[in-house]
C-alpha positions as CSV (number, residue, x, y, z in Angstrom):
1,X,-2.2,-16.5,31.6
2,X,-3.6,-14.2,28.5
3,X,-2.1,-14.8,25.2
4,X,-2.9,-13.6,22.1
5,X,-3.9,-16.5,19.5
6,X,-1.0,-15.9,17.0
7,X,1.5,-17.2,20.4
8,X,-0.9,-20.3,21.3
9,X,1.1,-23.1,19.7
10,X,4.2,-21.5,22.2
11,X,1.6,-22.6,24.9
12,X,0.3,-26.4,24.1
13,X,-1.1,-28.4,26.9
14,X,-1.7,-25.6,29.3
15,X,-4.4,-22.9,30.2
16,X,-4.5,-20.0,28.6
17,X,-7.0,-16.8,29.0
18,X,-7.7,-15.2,25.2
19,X,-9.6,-12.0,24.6
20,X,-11.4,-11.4,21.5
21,X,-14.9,-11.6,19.3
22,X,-17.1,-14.7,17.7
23,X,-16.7,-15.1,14.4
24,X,-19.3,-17.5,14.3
25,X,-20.3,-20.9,16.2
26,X,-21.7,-24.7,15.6
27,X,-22.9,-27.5,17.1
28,X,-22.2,-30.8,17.0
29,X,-24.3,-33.2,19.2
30,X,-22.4,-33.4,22.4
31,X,-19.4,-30.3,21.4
32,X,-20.0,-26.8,20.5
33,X,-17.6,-25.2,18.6
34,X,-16.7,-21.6,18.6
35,X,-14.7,-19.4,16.0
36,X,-12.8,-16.4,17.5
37,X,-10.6,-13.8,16.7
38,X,-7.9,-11.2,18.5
39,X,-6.9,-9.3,15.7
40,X,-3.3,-11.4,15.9
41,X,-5.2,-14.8,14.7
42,X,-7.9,-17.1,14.5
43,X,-9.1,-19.7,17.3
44,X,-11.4,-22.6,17.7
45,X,-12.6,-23.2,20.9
46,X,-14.8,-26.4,21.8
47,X,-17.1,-26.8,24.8
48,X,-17.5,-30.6,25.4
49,X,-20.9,-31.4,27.1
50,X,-19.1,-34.1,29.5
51,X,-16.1,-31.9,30.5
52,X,-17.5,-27.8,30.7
53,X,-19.6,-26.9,33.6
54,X,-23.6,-26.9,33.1
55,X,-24.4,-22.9,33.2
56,X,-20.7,-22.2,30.4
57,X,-22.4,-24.9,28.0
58,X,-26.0,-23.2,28.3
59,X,-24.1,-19.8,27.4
60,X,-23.3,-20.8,24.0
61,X,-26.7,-20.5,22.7
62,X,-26.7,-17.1,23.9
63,X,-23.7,-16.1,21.9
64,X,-24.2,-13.8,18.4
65,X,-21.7,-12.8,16.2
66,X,-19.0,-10.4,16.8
67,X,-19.7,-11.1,20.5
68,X,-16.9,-9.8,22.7
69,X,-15.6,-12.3,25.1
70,X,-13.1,-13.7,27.2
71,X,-12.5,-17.6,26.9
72,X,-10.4,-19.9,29.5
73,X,-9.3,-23.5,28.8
74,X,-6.5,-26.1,28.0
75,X,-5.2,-26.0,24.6
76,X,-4.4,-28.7,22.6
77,X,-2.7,-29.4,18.7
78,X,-5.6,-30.6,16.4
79,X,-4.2,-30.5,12.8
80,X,-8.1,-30.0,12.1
81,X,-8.5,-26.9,12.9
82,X,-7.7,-23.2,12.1
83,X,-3.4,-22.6,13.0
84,X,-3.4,-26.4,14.4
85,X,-4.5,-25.6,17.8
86,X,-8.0,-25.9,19.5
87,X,-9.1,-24.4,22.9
88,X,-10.6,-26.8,25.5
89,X,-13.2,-24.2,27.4
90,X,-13.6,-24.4,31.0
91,X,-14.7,-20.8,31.1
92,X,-16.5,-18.3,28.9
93,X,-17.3,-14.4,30.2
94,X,-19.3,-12.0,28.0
95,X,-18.1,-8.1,27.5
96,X,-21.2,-7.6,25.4
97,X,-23.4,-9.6,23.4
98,X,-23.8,-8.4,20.2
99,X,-27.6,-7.5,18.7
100,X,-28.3,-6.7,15.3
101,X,-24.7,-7.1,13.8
102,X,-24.9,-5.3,10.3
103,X,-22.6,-7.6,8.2
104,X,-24.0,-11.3,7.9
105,X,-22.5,-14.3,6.4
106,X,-24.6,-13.8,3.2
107,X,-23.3,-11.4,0.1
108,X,-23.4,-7.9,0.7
109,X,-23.1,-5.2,-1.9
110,X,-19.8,-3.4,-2.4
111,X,-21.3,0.2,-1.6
112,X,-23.1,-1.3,1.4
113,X,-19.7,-2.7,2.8
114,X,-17.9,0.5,2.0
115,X,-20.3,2.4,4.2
116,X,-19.7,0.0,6.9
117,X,-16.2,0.0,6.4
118,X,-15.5,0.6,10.1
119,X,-17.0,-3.2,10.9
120,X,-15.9,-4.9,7.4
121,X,-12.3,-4.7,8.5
122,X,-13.3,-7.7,11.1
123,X,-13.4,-9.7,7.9
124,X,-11.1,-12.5,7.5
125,X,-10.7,-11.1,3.5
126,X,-9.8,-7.6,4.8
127,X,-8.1,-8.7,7.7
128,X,-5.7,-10.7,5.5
129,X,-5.5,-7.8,3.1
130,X,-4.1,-5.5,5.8
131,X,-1.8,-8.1,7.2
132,X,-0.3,-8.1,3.7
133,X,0.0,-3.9,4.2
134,X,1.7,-4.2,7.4
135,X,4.5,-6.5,6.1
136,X,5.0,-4.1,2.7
137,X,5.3,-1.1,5.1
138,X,7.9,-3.1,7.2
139,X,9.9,-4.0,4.5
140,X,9.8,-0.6,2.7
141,X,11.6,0.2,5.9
142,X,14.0,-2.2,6.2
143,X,15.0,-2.4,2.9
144,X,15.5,1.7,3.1
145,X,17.1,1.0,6.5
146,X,19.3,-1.8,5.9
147,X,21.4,0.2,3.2
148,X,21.4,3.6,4.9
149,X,18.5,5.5,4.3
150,X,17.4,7.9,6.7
151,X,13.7,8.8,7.4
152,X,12.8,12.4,6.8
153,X,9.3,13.3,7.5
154,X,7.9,15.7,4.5
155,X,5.1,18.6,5.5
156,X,1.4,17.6,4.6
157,X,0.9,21.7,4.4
158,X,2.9,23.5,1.4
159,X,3.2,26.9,0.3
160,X,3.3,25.6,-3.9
161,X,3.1,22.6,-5.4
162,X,5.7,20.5,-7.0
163,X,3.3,20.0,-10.4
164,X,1.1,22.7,-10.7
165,X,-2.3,23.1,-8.4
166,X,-4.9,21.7,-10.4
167,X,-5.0,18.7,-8.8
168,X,-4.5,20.0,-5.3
169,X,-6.9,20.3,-2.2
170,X,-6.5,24.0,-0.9
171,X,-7.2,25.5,2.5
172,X,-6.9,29.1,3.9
173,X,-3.7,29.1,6.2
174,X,-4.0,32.0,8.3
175,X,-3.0,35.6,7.1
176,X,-0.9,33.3,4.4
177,X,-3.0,32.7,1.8
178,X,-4.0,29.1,0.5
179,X,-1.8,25.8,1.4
180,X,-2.0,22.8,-0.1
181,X,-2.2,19.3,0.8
182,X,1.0,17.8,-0.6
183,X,1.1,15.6,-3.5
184,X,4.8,14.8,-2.8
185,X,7.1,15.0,-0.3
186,X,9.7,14.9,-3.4
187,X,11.2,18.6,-3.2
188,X,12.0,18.3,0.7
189,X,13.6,14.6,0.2
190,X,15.3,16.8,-2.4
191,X,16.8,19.3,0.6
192,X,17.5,16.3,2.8
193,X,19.1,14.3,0.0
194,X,21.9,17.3,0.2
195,X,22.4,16.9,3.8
196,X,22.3,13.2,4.6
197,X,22.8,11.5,0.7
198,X,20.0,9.1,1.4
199,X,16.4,10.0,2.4
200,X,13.2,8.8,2.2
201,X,9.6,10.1,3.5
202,X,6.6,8.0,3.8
203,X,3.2,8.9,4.2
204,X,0.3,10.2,3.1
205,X,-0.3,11.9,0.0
206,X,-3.0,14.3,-1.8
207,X,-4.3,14.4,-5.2
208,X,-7.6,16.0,-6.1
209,X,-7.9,14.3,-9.4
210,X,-11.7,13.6,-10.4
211,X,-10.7,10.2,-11.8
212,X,-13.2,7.2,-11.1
213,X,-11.1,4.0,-11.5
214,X,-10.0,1.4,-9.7
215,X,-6.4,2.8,-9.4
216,X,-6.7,5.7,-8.0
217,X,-7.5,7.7,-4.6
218,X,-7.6,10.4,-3.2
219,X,-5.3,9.8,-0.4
220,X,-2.8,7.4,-0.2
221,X,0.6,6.4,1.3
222,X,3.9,7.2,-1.3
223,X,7.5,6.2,-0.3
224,X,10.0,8.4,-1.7
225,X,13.3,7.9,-1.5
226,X,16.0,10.1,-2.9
227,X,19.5,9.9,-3.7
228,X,22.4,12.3,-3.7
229,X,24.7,11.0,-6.9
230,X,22.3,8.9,-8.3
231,X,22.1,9.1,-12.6
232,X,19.2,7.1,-13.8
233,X,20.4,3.7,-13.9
234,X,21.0,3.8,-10.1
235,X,17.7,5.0,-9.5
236,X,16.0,2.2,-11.3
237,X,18.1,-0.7,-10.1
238,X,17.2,0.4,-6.6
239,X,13.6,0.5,-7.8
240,X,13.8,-2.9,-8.7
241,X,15.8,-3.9,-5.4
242,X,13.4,-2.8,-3.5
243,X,10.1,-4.3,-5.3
244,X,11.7,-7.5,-5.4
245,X,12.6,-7.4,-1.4
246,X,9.2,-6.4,-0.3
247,X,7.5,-9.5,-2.5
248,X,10.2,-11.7,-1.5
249,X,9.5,-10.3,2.7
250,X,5.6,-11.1,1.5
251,X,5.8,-14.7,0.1
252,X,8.3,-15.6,3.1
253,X,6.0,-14.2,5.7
254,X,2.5,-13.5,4.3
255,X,1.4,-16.9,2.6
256,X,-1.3,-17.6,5.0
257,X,-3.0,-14.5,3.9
258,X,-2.2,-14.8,0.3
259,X,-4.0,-18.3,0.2
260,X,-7.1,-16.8,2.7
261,X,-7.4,-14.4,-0.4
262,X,-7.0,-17.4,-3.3
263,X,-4.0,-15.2,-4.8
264,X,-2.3,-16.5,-7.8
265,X,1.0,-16.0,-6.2
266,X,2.7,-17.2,-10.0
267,X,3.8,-14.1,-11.2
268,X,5.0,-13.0,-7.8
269,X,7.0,-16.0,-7.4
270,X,8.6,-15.0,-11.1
271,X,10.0,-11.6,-9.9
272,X,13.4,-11.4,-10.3
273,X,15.8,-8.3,-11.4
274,X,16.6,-6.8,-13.3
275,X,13.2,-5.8,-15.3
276,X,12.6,-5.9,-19.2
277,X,12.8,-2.1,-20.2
278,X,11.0,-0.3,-22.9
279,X,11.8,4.0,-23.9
280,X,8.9,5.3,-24.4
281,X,9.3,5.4,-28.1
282,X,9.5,2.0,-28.1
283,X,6.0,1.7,-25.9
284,X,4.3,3.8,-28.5
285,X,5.3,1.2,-31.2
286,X,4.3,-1.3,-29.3
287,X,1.1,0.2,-29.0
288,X,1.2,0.5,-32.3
289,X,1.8,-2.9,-33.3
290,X,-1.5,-3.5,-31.1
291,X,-3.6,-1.6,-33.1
292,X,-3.6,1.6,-30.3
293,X,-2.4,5.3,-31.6
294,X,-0.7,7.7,-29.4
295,X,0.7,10.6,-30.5
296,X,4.1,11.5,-29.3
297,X,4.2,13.6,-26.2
298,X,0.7,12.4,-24.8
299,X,1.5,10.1,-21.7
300,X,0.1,6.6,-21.0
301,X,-3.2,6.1,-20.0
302,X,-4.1,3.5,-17.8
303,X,-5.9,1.4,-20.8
304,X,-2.4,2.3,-22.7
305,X,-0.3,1.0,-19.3
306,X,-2.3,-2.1,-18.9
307,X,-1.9,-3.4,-22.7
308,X,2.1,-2.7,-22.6
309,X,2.5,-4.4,-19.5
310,X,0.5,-7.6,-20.9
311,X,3.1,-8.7,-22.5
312,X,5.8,-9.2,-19.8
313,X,4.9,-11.4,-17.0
314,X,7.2,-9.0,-14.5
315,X,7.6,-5.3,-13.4
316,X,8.2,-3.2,-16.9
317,X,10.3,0.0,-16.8
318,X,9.5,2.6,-19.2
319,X,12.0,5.2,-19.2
320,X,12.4,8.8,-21.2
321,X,9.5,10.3,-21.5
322,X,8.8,13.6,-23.7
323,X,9.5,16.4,-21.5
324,X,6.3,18.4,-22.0
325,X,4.3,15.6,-20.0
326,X,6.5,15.5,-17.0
327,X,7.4,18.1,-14.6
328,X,9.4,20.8,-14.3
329,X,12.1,19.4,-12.2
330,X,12.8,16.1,-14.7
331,X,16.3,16.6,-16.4
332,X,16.0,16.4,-19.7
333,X,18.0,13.7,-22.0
334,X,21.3,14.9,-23.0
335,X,20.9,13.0,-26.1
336,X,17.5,14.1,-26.9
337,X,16.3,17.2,-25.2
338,X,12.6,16.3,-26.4
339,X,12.8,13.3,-23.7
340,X,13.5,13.5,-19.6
341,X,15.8,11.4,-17.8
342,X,12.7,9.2,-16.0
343,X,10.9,6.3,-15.4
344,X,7.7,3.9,-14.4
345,X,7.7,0.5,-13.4
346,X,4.5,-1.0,-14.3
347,X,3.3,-4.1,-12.4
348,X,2.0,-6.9,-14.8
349,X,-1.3,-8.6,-14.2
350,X,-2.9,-4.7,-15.2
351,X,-2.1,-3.1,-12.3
352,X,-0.4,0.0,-13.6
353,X,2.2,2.0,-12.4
354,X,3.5,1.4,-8.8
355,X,6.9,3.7,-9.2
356,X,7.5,6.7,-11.1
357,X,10.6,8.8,-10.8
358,X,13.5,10.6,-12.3
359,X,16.4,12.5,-12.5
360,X,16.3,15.8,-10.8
361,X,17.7,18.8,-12.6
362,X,20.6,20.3,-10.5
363,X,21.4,22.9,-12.8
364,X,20.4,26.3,-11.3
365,X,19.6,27.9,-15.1
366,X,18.2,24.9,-16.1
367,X,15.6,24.7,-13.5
368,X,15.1,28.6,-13.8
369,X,13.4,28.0,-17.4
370,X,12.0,24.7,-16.7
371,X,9.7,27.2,-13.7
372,X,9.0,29.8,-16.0
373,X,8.2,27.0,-19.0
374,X,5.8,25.9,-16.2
375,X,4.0,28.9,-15.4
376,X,5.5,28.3,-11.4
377,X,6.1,30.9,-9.1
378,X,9.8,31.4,-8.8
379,X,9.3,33.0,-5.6
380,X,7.2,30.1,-3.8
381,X,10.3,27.7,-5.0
382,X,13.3,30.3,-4.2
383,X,14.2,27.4,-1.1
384,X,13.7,24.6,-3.8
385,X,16.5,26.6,-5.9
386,X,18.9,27.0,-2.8
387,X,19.8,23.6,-3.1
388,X,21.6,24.3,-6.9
389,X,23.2,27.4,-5.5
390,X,25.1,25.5,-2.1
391,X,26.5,22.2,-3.5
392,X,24.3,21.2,-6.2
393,X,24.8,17.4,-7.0
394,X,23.5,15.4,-9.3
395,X,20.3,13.5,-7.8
396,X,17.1,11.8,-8.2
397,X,15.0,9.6,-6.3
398,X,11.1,8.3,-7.0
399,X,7.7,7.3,-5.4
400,X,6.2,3.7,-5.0
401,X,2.4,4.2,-4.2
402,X,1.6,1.5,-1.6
403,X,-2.0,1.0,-2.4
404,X,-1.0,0.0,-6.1
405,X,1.1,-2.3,-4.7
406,X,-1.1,-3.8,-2.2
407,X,-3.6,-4.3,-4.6
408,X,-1.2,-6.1,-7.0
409,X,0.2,-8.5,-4.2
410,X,-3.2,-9.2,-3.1
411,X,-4.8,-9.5,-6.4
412,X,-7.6,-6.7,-5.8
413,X,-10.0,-5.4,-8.4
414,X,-9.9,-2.1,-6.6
415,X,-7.5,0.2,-4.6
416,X,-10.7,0.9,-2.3
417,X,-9.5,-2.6,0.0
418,X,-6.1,-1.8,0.1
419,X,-6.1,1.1,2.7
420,X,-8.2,0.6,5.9
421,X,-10.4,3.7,5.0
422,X,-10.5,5.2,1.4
423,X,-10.9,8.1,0.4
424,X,-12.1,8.5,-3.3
425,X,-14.1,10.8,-5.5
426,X,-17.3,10.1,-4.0
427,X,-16.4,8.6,-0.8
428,X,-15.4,11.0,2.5
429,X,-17.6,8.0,5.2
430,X,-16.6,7.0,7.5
């Protein structure tokens, strides 16, 4: 019977067939004992001199690492080894046996491992970090899901861009002229936010900023949900809903993988809604009060994010920016026309902003200025301004970036491990 190893405690005391790699092996007088891997776990298998037949206990000095095999035997429960269960091998069978395997037990260098990045995901590290990925990404969805969301898939090619070009990657479409790679599936949730109340798209995402640090890629995945009816309050408590769900889906199903990666898993265990809240007036007097000057109207910086948030020990929304840092389709603050009706949840620990959204404007003259204040073409956006001419609501929805959030659950230095393969300013391999 094959099994994968993540069902082997289902099958104690019989004999099982699993297909997989070595991880690595050991020997111990009289047993030999072998590490392996399926993807779905890990395994150890022991060949007993006494019990295995002469020519399968010979074979495991021919095995290497990253082997690929195919192992037969009796499992038993052994509280001693990896998931509490241990293979008893009556049968080993080589696919191929490995020569020459790049990645060794001893340190390697990070750029090294990033150019191998097609064999480092066969890490235990990275195999627990996209575990971690895989439950986010199921949650996001169930979350959405559970409370009537429906899943609108955005364009990756656009005619314009929702905030300005200069940090877009262009490409010739046809007779057309240029497209872009989109930044934000945002204006077409917008359209489908009119027809069905509650959307969301997920996937990936563009920016061309020539940014270095450890928050940022080039491409990476964005939910973005938006909401027909939805002022600014509702926006953020469903932000916070849904951050709190997905850590909550994480600790219940993920701790394995969390304690693989030596995760403080404190401050995740502390989340709980709803989130202190700061204006952004307020966050420049914090600033302030630490010694850092911004002027008013310059947005937060990452140094500027990661001091704020250092003093909570959850999620911080900042809410009401100045208008002439945000874009065009913000709505501005009836009470203050300088601000927009926004927000960012900042994750604690210094990993920046995970969520940023706002209020949509859903006044047709309103957004009319905001494009020309913009320098957009009011042409490229004439669909976009359809949706305040045929039952304009208001609206507003936002973006969690997964990668952010990955890194923060995981406790990464760098958004490079949190997607299986990056994409950043000076790294298109493999």
């Amino acid at each position: 019977m094959i099994v994968s190893i993540a069902e082997c405690r289902q099958y104690l005391n019989q004999e099982v067939t699993i297909r997989g790699w070595l991880v690595h092996k050991r020997s111990s007088g009289q047993v030999r004992f072998l590490i392996i891997r399926d993807g779905s776990g890990i395994l150890q298998a022991i060949l007993l001199k006494n019990k295995a037949q002469a020519e399968v206990f010979q074979s495991f000095d021919l095995l290497t690492q990253e082997s690929s095999l195919v192992v037969t035997g009796i499992l038993h429960a052994d509280s001693r080894a990896p998931g509490g269960v241990e293979l008893e091998l009556s049968r080993l069978d080589l696919f191929q046996l490995t020569k020459d395997y790049p990645i060794s037990p001893k340190e390697h260098g990070i750029g090294f491992l990033m150019e191998h990045r097609h064999l480092w995901l066969r890490s235990a590290r990275q195999q627990a970090i996209l575990w971690i990925r895989h439950e986010l990404i199921r949650a996001i969805h169930d979350f959405l899901d559970g409370h009537h969301f429906i899943q609108l898939d955005a364009p990756l090619l656009t005619p314009a861009a929702c905030e300005g070009t200069s940090t877009l990657f262009s490409t010739s479409y046809f007779d057309q002229g240029s497209a872009y790679l989109s930044q934000s599936g945002q204006l077409y949730m917008e359209a489908g936010a009119m027809a069905f109340g509650r959307v969301y798209c997920f996937g990936p995402t563009f920016r061309a900023e020539k940014s270095k640090t450890r928050r940022h890629l080039t491409e990476f995945w964005m939910v973005e949900p938006e909401i027909a009816f939805a002022d600014l309050e509702e926006l953020i408590s469903w932000a916070e809903k849904l951050i709190s769900f997905m850590i909550e889906r994480v600790l219940a199903k993920r701790r394995p993988e969390l304690q693989l990666l030596e995760r403080d898993i404190a401050f995740l265990e502390k989340i709980n809604p709803p989130f202190p809240r700061l204006s952004y007036s307020q966050a420049i007097d914090l600033l302030a009060q630490k010694g850092v000057s911004l002027p008013f109207g310059d947005d937060l910086g990452g140094d500027e994010e990661t001091l704020i948030a250092s003093q909570f020990d959850q999620p911080l929304v900042i809410h009401r920016y100045p208008s002439v840092c945000k874009a065009f389709y913000m709505k501005r603050d009836p009470e203050d026309s300088r601000l927009v009706l926004n927000m960012d949840i900042l994750a604690p620990e210094g990993y920046g902003e995970i969520i940023g959204g706002s209020a949509r404007e859903e006044d047709l003259e309103q957004l009319q200025e905001r494009i020309k204040e913009h320098n957009l073409s009011e042409e490229d956006l004439r669909w976009y301004l359809d949706l305040r001419r045929f039952g304009t609501v208001p609206h507003g929805g936002f973006g969690l970036g997964l990668e952010r959030v990955v890194a923060w659950v995981c406790g990464l230095k760098h958004v490079r491990e949190a997607i299986p393969f990056p994409r950043t300013l000076y790294r298109l391999y493999p």
